[in-house]
Every structure is written in C-alpha cells, then in structure tokens.
C-alpha positions, 0 to 999 in steps of 0.5 A: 880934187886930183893933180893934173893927168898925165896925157898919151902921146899925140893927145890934144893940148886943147885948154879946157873950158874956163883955163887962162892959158895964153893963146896960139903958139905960146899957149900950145908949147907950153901945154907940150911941155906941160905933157912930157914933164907929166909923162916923164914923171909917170915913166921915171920919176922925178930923179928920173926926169931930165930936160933932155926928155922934156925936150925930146918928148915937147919937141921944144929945143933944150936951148928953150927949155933953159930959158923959160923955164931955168931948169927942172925945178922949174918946169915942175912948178909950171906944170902945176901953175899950168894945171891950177888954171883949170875949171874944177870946181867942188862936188855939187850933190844937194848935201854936204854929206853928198858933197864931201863923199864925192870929194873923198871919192874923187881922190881915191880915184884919182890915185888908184886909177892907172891913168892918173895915178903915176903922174900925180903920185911923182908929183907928190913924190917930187914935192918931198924932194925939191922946196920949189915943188914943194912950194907950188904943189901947196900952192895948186892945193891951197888953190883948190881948197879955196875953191871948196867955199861954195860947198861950206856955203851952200850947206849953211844956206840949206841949214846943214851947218850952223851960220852963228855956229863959232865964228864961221866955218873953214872950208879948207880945212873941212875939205882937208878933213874929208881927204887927209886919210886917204893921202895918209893911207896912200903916201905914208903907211901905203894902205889900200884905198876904195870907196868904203874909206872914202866914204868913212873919212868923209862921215868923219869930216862931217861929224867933226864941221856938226861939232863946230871943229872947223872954226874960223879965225876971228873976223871971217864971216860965215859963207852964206851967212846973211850980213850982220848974222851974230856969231859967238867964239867957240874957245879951242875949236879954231882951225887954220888952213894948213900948208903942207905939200900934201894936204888933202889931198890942194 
C-alpha cells in the first residue's frame, strides 16, 4: 500500500501491467511529469517544487505544464490520480493474520526504504500544506483501501471472521488499523519502525476485527458472505471509513 516511487532519471515511463493510462505521446508525457514532480519532491520538498523544475526535468515546455495542468497544485494531484491507476492489490498469504502483516510490512517498507521513502514522505508532507493534495492523496488512500475487500472476503470464506458477526466487516477500516501506528510513528512522534512494529500493529488489527470492532454501517452486506446470511447489530461497535490524508497508511 505504498505511494508511488520516485524514478532515476532515464528510467522507463512503461505503464505497469493493468494501468489505464492513456496510449502514445499523451501517455508518455505525462508519466514524464509524473517522474520529475516525484523527483522534485524527494530532492526539495514540496516548497521546494517548481514548474520550472518540473519542466527542466519532464522536458515538457512550462508554457504546457500551465495549460494542462494550471499549476502545481495541480501537477500534485495528477501525479497521485496517475499513481492510483496501478495494479496493486492486497497481500495474498492464505490468512488474514498473514495478510495484515505483509500489509503492515509493506508500509514499513515503503517509508524506510532509501528509494521510496523521500518522495512518499513529500507527498504526505505536501498534503498538510496544499487542500487539492490533500484532496487526492485521500482519494489514492480511499482507492487502495478499497481494494482491501477481497482480503475481509477471503478471511470470512475461510472462517477467520464471522459472516453473522454485527452487520458486516469494514475492510477499510481493518486495513487502516493494521497501518495507522506505523504512520503515527512515522510522520507524528518520528518513532523508528521495523518489522517487529509492523508485526504488533497488525496483531492489534486482528485482535480488534475477532472482537467485532470493525462493523459495518446498516445495510452493507458481509464480503463473502452468502445471500440472505442473517446478521445482528452489535451496538457501539460500527466503524466508519475515515478520511483523513494520512490514514493508513489510502
């Protein structure tokens, strides 16, 4: 579940397999700018950044830049729509403590690595500063954490999880739990993080979904669960899906 990486320079703008980017030269000029805004955040932040660096690094004209994309703010916000069009899919283990740990993991990786690490932090970062980033970077979370319903699914098919169990299971917000104090640790009280936190927020997340915290909303079914399963309301327990820019760590 990380944020996009941040490419070398002569990189390949190739899309991954099962994006939706547009074909030819469209295509290939904006995974250009996609490269430099990602670039230019890593080396200089995000009050660092500039559409003249954007430009000098895309070798897309400034002139270009203004028109399709208005303005930094902008650029942002692509690069992140851009980044959301990728194949990613949630960790496949064969259990949902195996899931949520590689999920948990996934993000320490991502943030420690020296590859990935400064553009995806920038883009947090610029999130706290600009409301249109923060806008799409909630949008590319809320993206990802819906991609998490298979893993919520698979775990009720295997009778890990309950089907009847209050009135369904929220997958975002169990795959949030798994990440959210790893993102605290990272970006509020800049705790280091390894393996062994990534393991202990994940049991948490576990522990919390077998206790039924994770209810869904009235009227949502249960992934996985068979039509007409019976369900009963579990008073107090319901969760909604949150918003907030950095949340999981969509």
């Amino acid at each position: 579940m990380q944020l996009p990486e941040e490419k070398s320079p002569g990189a390949s703008a190739a899309p991954s397999p099962g994006t939706r980017r547009p074909g030819g030269r469209t295509a290939r000029t904006r995974a250009a700018v996609r490269d430099a805004v990602l670039a230019g955040l890593a080396e200089h932040g995000y009050p660092g950044l500039t559409v003249e660096y954007v430009a000098e690094q895309s070798g897309v004209h400034k002139t270009t830049l203004y028109r399709r994309w208005g303005d930094l703010e902008g650029l942002l916000a692509d690069t992140l729509d851009l980044a959301g069009e990728d194949s990613w899919t949630p960790p496949d283990t064969g259990s949902l403590a195996g899931d949520l740990r590689a999920l948990a993991r996934e993000v320490v990786e991502s943030f420690t690595d020296p590859v990935t690490a400064s553009s995806g932090s920038a883009i947090i970062a610029a999130a706290f500063q600009s409301q249109r980033a923060a806008d799409a970077l909630r949008a590319y979370y809320g993206e990802r954490f819906r991609r998490c319903e298979p893993l919520v699914r698979r775990a009720v098919e295997r009778g890990e999880l309950p089907a009847a169990q209050g009135r369904g299971i929220d997958a975002g917000a169990l795959a949030r739990a798994a990440c959210a104090p790893l993102f605290l640790r990272l970006f509020i009280t800049r705790e280091p993080v390894d393996t062994h936190t990534a393991d202990q927020s994940a049991a948490a997340a576990l522990a919390a979904a077998h206790a039924g915290v994770f209810a869904s909303s009235a009227g949502e079914p249960v992934p996985g669960a068979a039509a007409g399963t019976p369900t009963s309301q579990a008073p107090g327990l319901a969760a909604r899906t949150g918003t907030g820019p950095s949340g999981p760590p969509e």
